[in-house]
C-alpha positions in Angstrom: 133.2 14.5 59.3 130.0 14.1 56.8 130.4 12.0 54.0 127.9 9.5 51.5 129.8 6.3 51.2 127.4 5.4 48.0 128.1 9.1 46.8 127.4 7.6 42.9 124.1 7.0 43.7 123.3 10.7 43.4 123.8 10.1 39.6 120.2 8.8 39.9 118.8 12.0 40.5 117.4 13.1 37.4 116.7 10.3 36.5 112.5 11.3 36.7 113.1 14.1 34.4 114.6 11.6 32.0 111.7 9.4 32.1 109.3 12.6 31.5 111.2 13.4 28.8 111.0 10.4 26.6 108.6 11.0 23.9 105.3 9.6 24.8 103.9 5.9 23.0 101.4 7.3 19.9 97.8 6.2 20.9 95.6 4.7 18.1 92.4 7.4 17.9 89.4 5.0 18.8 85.7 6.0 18.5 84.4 8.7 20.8 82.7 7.3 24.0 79.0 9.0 24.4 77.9 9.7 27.9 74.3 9.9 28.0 74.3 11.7 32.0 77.3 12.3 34.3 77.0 13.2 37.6 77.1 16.4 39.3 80.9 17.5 39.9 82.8 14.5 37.9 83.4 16.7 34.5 85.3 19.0 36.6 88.1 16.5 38.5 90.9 17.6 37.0 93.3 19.1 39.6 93.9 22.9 39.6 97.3 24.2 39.4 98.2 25.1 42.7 97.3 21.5 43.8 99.9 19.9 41.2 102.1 22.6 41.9 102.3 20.7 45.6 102.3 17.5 44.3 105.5 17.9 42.5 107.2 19.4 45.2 106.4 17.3 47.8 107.3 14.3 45.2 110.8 15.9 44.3 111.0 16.4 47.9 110.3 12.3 48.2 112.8 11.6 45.6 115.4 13.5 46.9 115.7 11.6 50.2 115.5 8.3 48.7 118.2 9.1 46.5 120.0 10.4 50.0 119.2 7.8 51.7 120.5 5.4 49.2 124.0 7.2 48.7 124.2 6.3 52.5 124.8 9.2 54.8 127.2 8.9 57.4 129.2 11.0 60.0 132.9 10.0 60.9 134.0 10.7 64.1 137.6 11.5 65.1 140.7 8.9 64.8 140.7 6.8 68.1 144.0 4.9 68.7 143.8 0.9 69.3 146.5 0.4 72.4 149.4 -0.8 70.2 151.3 -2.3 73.2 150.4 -4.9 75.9 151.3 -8.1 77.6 150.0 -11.3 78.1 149.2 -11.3 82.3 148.0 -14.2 84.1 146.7 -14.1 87.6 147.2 -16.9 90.5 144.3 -16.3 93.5 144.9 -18.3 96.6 141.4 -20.0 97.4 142.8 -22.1 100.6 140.8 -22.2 103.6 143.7 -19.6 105.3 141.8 -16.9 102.8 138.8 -16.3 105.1 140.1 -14.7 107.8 139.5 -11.6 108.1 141.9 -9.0 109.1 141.0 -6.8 106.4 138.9 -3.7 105.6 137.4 -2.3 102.3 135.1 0.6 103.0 135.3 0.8 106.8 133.8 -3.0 106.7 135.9 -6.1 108.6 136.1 -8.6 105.1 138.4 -11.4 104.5 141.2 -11.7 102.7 139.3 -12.6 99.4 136.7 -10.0 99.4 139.7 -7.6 99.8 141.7 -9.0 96.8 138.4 -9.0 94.7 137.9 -5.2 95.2 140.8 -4.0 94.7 141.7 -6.3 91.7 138.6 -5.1 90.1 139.6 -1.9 88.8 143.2 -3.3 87.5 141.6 -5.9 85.5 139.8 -2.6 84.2 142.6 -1.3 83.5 144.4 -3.9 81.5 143.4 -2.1 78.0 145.4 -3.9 75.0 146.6 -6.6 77.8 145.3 -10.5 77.2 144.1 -11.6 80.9 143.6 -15.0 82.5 142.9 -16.1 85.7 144.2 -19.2 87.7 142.4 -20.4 90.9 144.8 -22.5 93.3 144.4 -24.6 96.8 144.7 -28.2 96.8 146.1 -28.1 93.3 145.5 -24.9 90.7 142.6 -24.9 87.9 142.6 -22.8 84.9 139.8 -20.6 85.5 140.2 -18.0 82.0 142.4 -18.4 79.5 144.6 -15.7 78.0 141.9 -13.3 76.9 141.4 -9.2 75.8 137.1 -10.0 77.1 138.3 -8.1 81.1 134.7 -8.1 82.0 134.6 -11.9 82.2 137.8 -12.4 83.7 136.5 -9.6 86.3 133.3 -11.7 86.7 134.5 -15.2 87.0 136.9 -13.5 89.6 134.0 -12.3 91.9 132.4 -15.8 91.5 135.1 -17.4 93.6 134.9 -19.2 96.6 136.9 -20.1 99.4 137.5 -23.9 99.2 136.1 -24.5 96.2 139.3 -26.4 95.1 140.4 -27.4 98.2 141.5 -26.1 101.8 146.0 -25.9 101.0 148.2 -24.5 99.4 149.8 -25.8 96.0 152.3 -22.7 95.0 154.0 -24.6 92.6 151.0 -25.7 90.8 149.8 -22.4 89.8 153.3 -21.3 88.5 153.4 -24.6 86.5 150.2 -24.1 85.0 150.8 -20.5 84.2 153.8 -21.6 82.6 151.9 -24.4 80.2 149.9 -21.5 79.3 152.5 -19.5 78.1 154.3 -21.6 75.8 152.3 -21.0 72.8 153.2 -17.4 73.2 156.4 -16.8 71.9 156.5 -12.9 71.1 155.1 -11.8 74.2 156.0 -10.3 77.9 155.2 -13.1 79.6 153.9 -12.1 83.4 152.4 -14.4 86.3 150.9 -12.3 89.0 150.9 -14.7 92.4 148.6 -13.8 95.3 148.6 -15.8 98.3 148.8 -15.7 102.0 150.5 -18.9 102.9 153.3 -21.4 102.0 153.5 -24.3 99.9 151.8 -27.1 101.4 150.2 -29.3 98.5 150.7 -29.7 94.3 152.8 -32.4 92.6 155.4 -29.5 91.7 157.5 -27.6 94.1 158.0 -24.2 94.1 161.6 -24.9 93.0 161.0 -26.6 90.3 158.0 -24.1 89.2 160.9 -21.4 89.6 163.2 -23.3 87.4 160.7 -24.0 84.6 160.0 -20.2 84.9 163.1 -19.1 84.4 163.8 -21.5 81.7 160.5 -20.6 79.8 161.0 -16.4 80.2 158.0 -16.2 82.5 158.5 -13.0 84.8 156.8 -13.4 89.0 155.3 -10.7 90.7 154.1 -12.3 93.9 151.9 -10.9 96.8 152.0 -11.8 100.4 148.2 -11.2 101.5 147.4 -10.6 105.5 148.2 -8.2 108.0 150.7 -8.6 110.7 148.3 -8.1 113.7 144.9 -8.7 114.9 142.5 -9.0 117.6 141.4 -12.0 118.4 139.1 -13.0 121.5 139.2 -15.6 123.8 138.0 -16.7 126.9 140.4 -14.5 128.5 139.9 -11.4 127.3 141.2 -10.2 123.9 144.5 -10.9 122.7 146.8 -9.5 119.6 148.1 -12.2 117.2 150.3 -12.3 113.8 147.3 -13.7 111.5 150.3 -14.2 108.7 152.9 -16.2 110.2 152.1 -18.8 108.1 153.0 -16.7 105.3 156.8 -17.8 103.7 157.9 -14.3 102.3 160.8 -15.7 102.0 160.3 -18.2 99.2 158.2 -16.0 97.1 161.2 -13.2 97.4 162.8 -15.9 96.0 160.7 -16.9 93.2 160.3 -13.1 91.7 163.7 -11.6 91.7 164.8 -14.9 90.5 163.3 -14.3 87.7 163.6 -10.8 87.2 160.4 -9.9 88.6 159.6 -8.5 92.2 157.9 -9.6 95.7 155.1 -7.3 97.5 153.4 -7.3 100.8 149.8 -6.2 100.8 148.8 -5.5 104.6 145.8 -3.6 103.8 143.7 -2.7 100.6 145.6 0.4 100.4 149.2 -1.3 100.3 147.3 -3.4 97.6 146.6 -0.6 95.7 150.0 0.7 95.1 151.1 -2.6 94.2 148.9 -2.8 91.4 149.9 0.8 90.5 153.3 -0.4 90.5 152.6 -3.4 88.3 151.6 -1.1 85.5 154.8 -0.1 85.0 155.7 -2.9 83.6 157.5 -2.7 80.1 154.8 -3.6 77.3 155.4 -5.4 74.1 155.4 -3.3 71.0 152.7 -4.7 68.3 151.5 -3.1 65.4 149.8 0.1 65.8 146.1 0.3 64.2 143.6 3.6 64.1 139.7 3.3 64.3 137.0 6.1 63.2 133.7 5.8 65.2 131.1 5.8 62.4 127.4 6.7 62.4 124.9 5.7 59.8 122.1 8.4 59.2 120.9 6.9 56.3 117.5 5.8 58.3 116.5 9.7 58.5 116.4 10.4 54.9 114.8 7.2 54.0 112.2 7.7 56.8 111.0 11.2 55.4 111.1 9.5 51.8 108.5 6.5 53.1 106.3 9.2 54.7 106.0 10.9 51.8 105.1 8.2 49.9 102.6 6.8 52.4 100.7 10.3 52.3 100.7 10.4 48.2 99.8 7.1 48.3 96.4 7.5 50.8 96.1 11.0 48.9 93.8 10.0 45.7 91.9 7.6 48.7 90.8 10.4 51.2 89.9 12.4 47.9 87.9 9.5 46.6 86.3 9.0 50.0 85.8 12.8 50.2 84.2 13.3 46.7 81.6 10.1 47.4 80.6 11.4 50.9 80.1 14.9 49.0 77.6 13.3 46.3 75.9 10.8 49.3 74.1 14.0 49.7 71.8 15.7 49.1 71.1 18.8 46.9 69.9 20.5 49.6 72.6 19.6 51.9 75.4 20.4 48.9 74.0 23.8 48.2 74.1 24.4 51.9 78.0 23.4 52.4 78.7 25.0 48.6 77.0 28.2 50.3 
C-alpha cells in the first residue's frame, strides 16, 4: 500500500503562490539613469513568453517533488507474522577423540562422525525460526560455546568451527547436562530442551550422568539424546579386511535412561539419513506460546522525488550561466561573423 507518512507537508504547496501574491514593497522613484551607448543586443534581454512559460513549469514541476519528497513517500508491504511460539534449545556436540572415525557418509564421501553431525545439523539450526539457540562443546569437561541466542547464523558458524580435541580426547556426559542446566535457570517461562549428541560413554567430568539426570529433572530440563556411529565397518589389517562394531563403546543404555527420565526421548543416528529424521522429529516438539506481534515491510521512496526536485534545480540554477556564457561568446564576435550566424 502507498501512503506519505508526512502527508501535512502538502499543506506547503501553495505556499509560492502566497508569496507572489503579497503586495509588492513601494520603491522610492530615483533619478533616471542616462546611458550614453549600450551594446548591440542588451536592450532586448528580456525573456519572450514562451521561454517563461517553461520556466514556470518546470519550477512548479521542481516544487512539486520537493514538497513530495518531504511528505515522505513510502510503500507498505503486506502484514508478515513474527513466530509467536518457540523454545529455548541448547545443543551438547561430543568433541572426543572417538568423533573422528569415520564410518560415515554425506554426499557419497567417507567423513567422520563430526563432519556428518555438522551437515546435517546445519539446516536445523536454520530452521529454529522464533527458537533462542546455544551451543555446548564437551570432551574432557564441556565449555559454553553460545549462549541462548535468536542470531542461528552464528551458532551455525561457531558449530562448523569445531575441532576434534580441542577440549580434550573423553567423554564428560554429565558435564554438558550440568552446564545446560546452569544455563537454564534464568529461564523460568520457557520449554526448556537439551539436545545431547555423542558416540560414547561417560568417561570424565566432575558430575555423573546421574546426578546431571537428577538436577535435570529437578530443574524441568527435557533430554533428547543421540547415539552417533554405525554398527559396522570395514577396517583393514594385515590380514586382509575385517568387519567391526565401530560403536560399542557407545552406552545406549544410559542415555535411554537420561531422556525418558525426563520426559524426553533417546535416538540412534547410524547414518546422515537416520539423522535427519531425528531432527525432523525434534520439531515436533510442543513450543511455548508468547505474545504474538505483526511486521509491514516498508520502503522509503522519498529519494526519487527529491532527486528529480535537485535536478531541476541544478539546471535553473546553471540556466542564467550557459545564457550569460552564450550571449558573451555571441558579442566576442564580430559583425561580420554575427550577421553571418543572424543570417
Amino acid at each position: 500500500m502507498f501512503e506519505f507518512a508526512w502527508w501535512w507537508m502538502w499543506f506547503a504547496l501553495p505556499l509560492p503562490i502566497l508569496v507572489y501574491l503579497l503586495p509588492a514593497k513601494e520603491q522610492v522613484q530615483s533619478a533616471a539613469l542616462r546611458v550614453p551607448h549600450l551594446p548591440q543586443g542588451i536592450h532586448n534581454v528580456s525573456k519572450p513568453p514562451t521561454s517563461r512559460k517553461a520556466f514556470l513549469i518546470i519550477a512548479t514541476i521542481g516544487w512539486v517533488a520537493l514538497v513530495s519528497a518531504s511528505a515522505r513517500p513510502q510503500w507498505l508491504g503486506e502484514p508478515v507474522s513474527i513466530p509467536a511460539e518457540g523454545r529455548d534449545l541448547m545443543i551438547a556436540v561430543d568433541l572426543s577423540g572417538s568423533m573422528k572415525i569415520d564410518d560415515m557418509q554425506v554426499n557419497g564421501r567417507q567423513v567422520d562422525r563430526l563432519q556428518m553431525i555438522k551437515s546435517v545439523l546445519h539446516d536445523f539450526i536454520q530452521r529454529r525460526i522464533g527458537d533462542r539457540l546455544g551451543l555446548i562443546f564437551f570432551a574432557d569437561t564441556a565449555y559454553l560455546q553460545a549462549p541462548l541466542t535468536y542470531d542461528r547464523e552464528t551458532v551455525s558458524q561457531l558449530l562448523n568451527e569445531s575441532l576434534i580435541g580441542l577440549v580434550g580426547e573423553q567423554t564428560a556426559i554429565g558435564d554438558a547436562i550440568g552446564l545446560a542446566i546452569k544455563r537454564f535457570k534464568s529461564k523460568e517461562e520457557s520449554n526448556k530442551v537439551l539436545i545431547l549428541l555423542t558416540d560414547g560413554q561417560n568417561t570424565a567430568g566432575n558430575i555423573t550422568p546421574e546426578q546431571a539426570n537428577e538436577l535435570a529433572i529437578n530443574n524441568g530440563v527435557t533430554l533428547y539424546t543421540i547415539g552417533v556411529g554405525a554398527d559396522q565397518m570395514l577396517v583393514q589389517s594385515i590380514f586382509g579386511s575385517r568387519q567391526v562394531n565401530p560403536s560399542q563403546e557407545l552406552d545406549e543404555g544410559m542415555l535411554t535412561t537420561l531422556a525418558e527420565s525426563t520426559g524426553g526421548r533417546y535416538f540412534r543416528a547410524r547414518d546422515a539419513q537416520s539423522l535427519k529424521e531425528i531432527y525432523s522429529k525434534l520439531d515436533e516438539l510442543e513450543p511455548i506460546a508468547r505474545e504474538s506481534r505483526q511486521m509491514r515491510p516498508l520502503q522509503a521512496l522519498y529519494f526519487y522525488p527529491l532527486g528529480l526536485a535537485l535536478l531541476i534545480s541544478l539546471l535553473l540554477a546553471l540556466k542564467p550561466l550557459v545564457s550569460s556564457w552564450s550571449f558573451n561568446l555571441k558579442n566576442a564576435r564580430t559583425p561580420k561573423e554575427r550577421s553571418q550566424i543572424d543570417a
